[in-house]
ZAMARGU-4260 file (C-alpha; in steps of 0.2 Angstrom, whole numbers, plus 5000, padded with zeros to 4 digits):
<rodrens>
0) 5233/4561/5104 | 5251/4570/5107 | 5251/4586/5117 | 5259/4594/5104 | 5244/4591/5094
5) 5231/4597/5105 | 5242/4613/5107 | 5241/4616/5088 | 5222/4614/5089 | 5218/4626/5103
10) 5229/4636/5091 | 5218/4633/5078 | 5202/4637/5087 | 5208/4653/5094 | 5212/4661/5078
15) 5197/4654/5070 | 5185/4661/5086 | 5195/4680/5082 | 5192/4679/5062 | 5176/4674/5063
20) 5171/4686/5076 | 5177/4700/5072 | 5173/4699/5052 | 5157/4689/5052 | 5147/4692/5067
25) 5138/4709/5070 | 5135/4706/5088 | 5153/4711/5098 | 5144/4703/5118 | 5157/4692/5128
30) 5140/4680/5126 | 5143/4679/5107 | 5161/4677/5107 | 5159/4661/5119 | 5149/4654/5106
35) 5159/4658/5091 | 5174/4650/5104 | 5165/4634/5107 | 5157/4631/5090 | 5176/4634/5083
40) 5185/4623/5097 | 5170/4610/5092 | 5172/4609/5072 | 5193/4611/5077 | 5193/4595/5088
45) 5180/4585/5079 | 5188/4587/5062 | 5205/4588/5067 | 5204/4573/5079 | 5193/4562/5068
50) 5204/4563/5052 | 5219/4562/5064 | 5212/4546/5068 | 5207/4540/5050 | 5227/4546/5046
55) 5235/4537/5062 | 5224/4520/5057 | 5230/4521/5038 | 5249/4525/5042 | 5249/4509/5053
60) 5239/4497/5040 | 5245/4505/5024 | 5261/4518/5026 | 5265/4528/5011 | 5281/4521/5010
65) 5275/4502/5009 | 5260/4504/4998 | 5260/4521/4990 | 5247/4518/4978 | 5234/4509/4989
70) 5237/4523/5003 | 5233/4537/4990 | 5218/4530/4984 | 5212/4525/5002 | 5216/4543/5008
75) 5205/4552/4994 | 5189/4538/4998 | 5193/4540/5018 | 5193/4558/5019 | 5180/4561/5008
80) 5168/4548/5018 | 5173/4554/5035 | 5174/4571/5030 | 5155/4571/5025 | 5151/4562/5042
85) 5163/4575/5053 | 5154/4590/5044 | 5135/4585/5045 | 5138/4580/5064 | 5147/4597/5068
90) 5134/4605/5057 | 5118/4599/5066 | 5127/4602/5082 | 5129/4621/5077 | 5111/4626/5068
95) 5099/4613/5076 | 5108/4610/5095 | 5118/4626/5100 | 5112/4641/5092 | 5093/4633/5087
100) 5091/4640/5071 | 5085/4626/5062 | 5076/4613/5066 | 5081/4595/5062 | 5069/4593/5046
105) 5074/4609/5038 | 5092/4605/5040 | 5092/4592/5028 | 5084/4602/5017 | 5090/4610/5004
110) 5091/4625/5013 | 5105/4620/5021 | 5112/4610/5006 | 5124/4625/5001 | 5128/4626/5020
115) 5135/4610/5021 | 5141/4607/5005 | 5154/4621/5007 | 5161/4615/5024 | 5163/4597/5016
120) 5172/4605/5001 | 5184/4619/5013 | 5185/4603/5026 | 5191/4591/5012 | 5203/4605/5005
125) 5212/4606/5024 | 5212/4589/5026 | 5218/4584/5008 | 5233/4597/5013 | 5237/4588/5030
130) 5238/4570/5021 | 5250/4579/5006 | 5261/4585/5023 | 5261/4569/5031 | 5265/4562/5015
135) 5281/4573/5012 | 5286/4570/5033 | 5285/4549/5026 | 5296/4554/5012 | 5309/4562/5022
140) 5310/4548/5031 | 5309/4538/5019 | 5324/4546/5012 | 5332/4547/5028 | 5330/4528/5027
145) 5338/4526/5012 | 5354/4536/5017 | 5355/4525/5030 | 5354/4510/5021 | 5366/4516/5006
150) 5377/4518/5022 | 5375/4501/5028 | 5381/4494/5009 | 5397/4503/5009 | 5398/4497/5027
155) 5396/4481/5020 | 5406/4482/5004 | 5418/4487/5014 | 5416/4472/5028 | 5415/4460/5012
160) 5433/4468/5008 | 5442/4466/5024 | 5436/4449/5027 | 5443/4444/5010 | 5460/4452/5016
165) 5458/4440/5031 | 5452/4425/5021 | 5466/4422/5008 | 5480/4425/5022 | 5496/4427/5014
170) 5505/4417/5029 | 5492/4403/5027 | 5495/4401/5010 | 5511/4402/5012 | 5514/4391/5026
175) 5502/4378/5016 | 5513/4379/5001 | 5530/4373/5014 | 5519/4361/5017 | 5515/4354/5001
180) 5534/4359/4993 | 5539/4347/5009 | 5526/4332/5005 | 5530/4331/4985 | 5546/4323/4991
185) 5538/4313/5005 | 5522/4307/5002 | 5517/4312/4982 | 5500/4304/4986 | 5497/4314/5002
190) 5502/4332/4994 | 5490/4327/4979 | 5476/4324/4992 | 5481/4343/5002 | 5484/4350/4983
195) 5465/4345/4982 | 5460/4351/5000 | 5468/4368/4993 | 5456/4369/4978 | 5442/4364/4986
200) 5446/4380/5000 | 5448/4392/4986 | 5434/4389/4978 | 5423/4390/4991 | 5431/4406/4996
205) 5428/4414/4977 | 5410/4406/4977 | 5404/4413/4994 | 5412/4430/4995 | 5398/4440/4988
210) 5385/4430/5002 | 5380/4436/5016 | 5372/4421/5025 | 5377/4402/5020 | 5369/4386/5028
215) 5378/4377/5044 | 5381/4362/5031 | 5389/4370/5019 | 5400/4380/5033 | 5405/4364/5043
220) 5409/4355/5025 | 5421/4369/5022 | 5428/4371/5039 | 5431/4350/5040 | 5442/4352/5022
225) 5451/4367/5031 | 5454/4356/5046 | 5461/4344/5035 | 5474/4355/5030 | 5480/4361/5047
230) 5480/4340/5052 | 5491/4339/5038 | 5502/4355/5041 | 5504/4349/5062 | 5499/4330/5063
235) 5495/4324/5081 | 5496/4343/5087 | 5480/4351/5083 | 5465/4340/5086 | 5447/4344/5079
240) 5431/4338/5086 | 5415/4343/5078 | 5398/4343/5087 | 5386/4348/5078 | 5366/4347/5080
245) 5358/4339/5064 | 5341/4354/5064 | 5355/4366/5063 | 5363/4362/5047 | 5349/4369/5040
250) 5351/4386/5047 | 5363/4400/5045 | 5378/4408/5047 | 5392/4421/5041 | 5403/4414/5026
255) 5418/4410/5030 | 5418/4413/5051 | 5424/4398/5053 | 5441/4399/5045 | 5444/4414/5051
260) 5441/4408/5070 | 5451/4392/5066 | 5467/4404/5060 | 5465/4413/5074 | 5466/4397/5086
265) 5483/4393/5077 | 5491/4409/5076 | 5487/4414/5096 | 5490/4398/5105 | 5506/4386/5102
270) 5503/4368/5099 | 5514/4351/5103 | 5513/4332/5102 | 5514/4333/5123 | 5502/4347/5122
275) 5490/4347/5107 | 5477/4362/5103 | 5460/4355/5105 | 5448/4364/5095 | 5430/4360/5095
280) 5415/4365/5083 | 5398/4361/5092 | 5379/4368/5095 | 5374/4378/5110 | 5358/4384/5109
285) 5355/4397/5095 | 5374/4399/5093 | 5388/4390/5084 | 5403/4388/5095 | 5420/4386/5093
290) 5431/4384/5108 | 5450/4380/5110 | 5462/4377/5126 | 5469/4393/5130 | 5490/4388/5126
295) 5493/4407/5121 | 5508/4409/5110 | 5522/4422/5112 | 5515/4437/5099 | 5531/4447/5094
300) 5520/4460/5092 | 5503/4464/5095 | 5487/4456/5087 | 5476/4466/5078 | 5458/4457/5080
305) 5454/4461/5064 | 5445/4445/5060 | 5437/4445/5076 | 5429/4463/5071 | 5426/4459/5054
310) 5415/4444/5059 | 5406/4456/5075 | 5404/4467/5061 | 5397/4457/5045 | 5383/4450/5059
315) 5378/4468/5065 | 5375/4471/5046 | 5361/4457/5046 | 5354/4453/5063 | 5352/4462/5080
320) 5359/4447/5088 | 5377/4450/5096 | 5392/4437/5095 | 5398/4434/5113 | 5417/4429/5116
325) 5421/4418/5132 | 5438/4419/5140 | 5446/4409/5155 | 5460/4404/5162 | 5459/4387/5153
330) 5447/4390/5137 | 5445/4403/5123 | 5427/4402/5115 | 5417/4412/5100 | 5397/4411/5101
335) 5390/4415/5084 | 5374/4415/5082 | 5363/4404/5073 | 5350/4412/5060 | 5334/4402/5058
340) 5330/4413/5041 | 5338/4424/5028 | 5333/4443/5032 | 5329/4456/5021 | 5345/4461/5014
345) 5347/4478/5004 | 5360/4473/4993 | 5365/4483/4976 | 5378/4479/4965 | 5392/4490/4963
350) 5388/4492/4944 | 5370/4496/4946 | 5372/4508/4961 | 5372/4524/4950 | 5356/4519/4941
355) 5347/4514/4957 | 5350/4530/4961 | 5345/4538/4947 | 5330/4530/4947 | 5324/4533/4963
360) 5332/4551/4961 | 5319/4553/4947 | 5304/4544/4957 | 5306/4557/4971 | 5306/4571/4962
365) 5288/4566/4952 | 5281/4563/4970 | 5289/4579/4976 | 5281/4587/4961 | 5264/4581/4962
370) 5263/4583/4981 | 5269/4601/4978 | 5255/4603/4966 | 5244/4597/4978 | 5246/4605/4993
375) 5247/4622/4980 | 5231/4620/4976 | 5226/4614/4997 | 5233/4633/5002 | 5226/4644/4985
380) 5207/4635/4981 | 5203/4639/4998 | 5209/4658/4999 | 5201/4662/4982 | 5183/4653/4989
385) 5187/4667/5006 | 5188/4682/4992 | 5173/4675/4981 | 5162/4674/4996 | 5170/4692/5004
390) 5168/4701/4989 | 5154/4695/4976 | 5144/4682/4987 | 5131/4684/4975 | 5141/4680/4958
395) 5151/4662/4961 | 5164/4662/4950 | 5181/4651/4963 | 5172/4634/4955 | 5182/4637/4938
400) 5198/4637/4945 | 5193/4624/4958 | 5188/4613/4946 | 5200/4617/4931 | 5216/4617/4941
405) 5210/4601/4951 | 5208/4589/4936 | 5223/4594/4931 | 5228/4589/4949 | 5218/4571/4945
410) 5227/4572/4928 | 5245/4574/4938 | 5243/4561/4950 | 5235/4547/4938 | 5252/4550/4928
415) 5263/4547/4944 | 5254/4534/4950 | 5243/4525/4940 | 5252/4525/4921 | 5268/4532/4925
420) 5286/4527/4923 | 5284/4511/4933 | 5269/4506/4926 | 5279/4507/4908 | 5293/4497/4916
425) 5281/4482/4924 | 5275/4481/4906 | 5290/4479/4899 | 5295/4467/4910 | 5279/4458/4908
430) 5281/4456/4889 | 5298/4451/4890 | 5294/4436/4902 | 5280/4429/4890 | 5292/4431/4876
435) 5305/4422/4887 | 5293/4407/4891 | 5290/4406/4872
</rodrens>
């Protein structure tokens, strides 16, 4: 347990040993207020411990944010059962161990039903009121969560963007255009062969610019076509050589990485018959490498690296593994790594963002509402019971608002959870797929 929770308890016990001794008990001795002290710390720690541990189990198994439904449901039967263990334990410590005012047969008898039955209900109610507050810390979080992953989309909207900008280069497409004005005149079947190169590039640019992971296969396919172009464009002075495990065309990789790390090896380094670029593709571990000798070109000004970043940062988006960048005297390598699954990729389109949000807007605030209702009644049922039991012990009268206001609790929360807005929706959805099959 964290020290800031046994604080809170020792807290607890301490205002609970001065209420009840100075209201309830008629002898003022140091002797009686060591008692009331050590009774209080007992039903403090045992309750607040034992349900802290029931809490802590079904956070871990079931979190509110996972498994909202199940947890409710598991929460109510939980505290109830451990409750009614936690109170007869504390009780028969109290009457039959400490102070001896019972003995063990008349303490399960309805002499002491009353007894018991009321610090189960006033155990419950607390209890039931620190599950609705660690419900509401879990949605905070929860909505923290979503901030933060709202953030990550426009970060990635953003990176989808910038690597478009980089993809169809305006010098490529220009330079590959010189090309092919040049080869009409040449070789009329060679510049239909790169007119057909140039399709096939484009279309795979348009077809994979709304993915965020493609296989090796299709990656390689792409980047062997692209390679085609630039052995076209400077014949015997760029060479390509692709080594490429056959296990890992089935893995994954950024879209389009590849061309922008073969541009980048043409537009930084010069390359001649005498002295070709040499650029290779090949497996290394988990990665996929691509590695070129270093024959740095004369830059009139001052590269940006921004399809370096733009690959560093399309990865960070999806993985926690890094790219790693080599540089020597002699060689110039990019490490990307190799992903053996798709993750779990929060993606919204741009034209249902504002009803996601909505949505979600709404479904927070029904929570928010019944879990205000909730924690209402947890804080106002049990000051009523105080003032029932202070005032008129002899004429019970908090059981009609206790009962009245908490099936209109159970009423709330079969609405928000049970048949609700989403149960309408699965419905929906369910009678629209059998009428689709028809």
């Amino acid at each position: 347990m964290r020290r800031k929770n046994i604080i809170i308890l020792l807290w607890i016990s301490l205002g609970t040993t001065l209420f009840f001794f100075l209201f309830f008990n008629h002898e003022k001795t140091f002797r009686a207020f060591m008692i009331t002290m050590l009774l209080s710390v007992m039903y403090t720690f045992v309750l607040g411990v034992g349900n802290g541990v029931i809490n802590e189990f079904l956070n871990k198994r079931f979190p509110w944010s996972e498994a909202t439904r199940t947890r409710a449901v598991l929460s109510i039967v939980s505290i109830i059962i451990g409750n009614f263990i936690l109170v007869y334990f504390c009780n028969y410590m109290n009457y039959v161990v400490i102070q001896k005012t019972a003995t063990a047969e008349e303490f399960f008898s309805p002499k002491y039903g009353f007894t018991n039955w009321f610090m189960i209900n006033i155990a419950l109610l607390i209890t039931a009121f620190l599950h609705a507050k660690g419900f509401m810390e879990e949605l905070r979080k929860t909505s923290r969560k979503e901030v933060v992953e709202q953030k990550l989309i426009a970060k990635s909207a953003n990176a989808q963007f910038e690597s478009l900008k980089n993809q169809l280069d305006p010098h490529f497409l220009f330079n590959s255009l010189n090309v092919l004005s040049a080869l009409i005149d040449e070789n009329p079947g060679k510049a239909q062969k790169f007119t057909a190169s140039m399709s096939k590039i484009y279309r795979y640019v348009l077809e994979q610019k709304d993915k965020e992971l493609v296989t090796v296969e299709d990656e390689i396919e792409f980047a062997k076509t692209y390679c085609d172009l630039l052995k076209t464009r400077f014949e015997d002075s760029v060479d390509f050589v692709f080594e490429i495990r056959q296990e890992d065309l089935r893995r994954y990789v950024v879209p389009l990485s590849l061309q922008l790390l073969l541009e980048n090896c043409i537009k930084h380094n010069f390359a001649t018959s005498s002295k070709p670029l040499i650029i290779r593709i090949f497996s290394e571990n988990d990665t996929l490498c691509i590695e070129n000798n270093l024959q740095v070109r004369e830059q009139i000004k001052e590269s940006s690296g921004i399809g370096l970043a733009n690959i560093v940062q399309r990865y960070s988006l999806l993985t926690k593994k890094n790219v790693f960048i080599e540089k020597s005297e002699d060689y110039f390598k990019v490490k990307l790594p190799v992903l053996s699954n798709k993750p779990n990729i929060v993606s919204i389109k741009p034209e249902n963002e504002d009803l996601a949000y909505e949505r979600a807007k709404k479904r927070v605030k029904e929570l928010k509402s019944f879990y205000g209702n909730l924690t209402s009644y947890c804080i106002v049922i049990p000051f009523l019971i105080i003032i029932n039991l202070l005032t008129n012990p002899k004429h019970i009268w908090f059981y009609f608002p206790m009962f009245g206001w908490g099936i209109g609790v159970i009423a709330h929360g079969v609405s928000v959870f049970a048949i609700g807005k989403n149960w309408e929706d699965r419905k929906i959805r369910e009678i629209l797929e059998k009428q689709s099959k028809r």
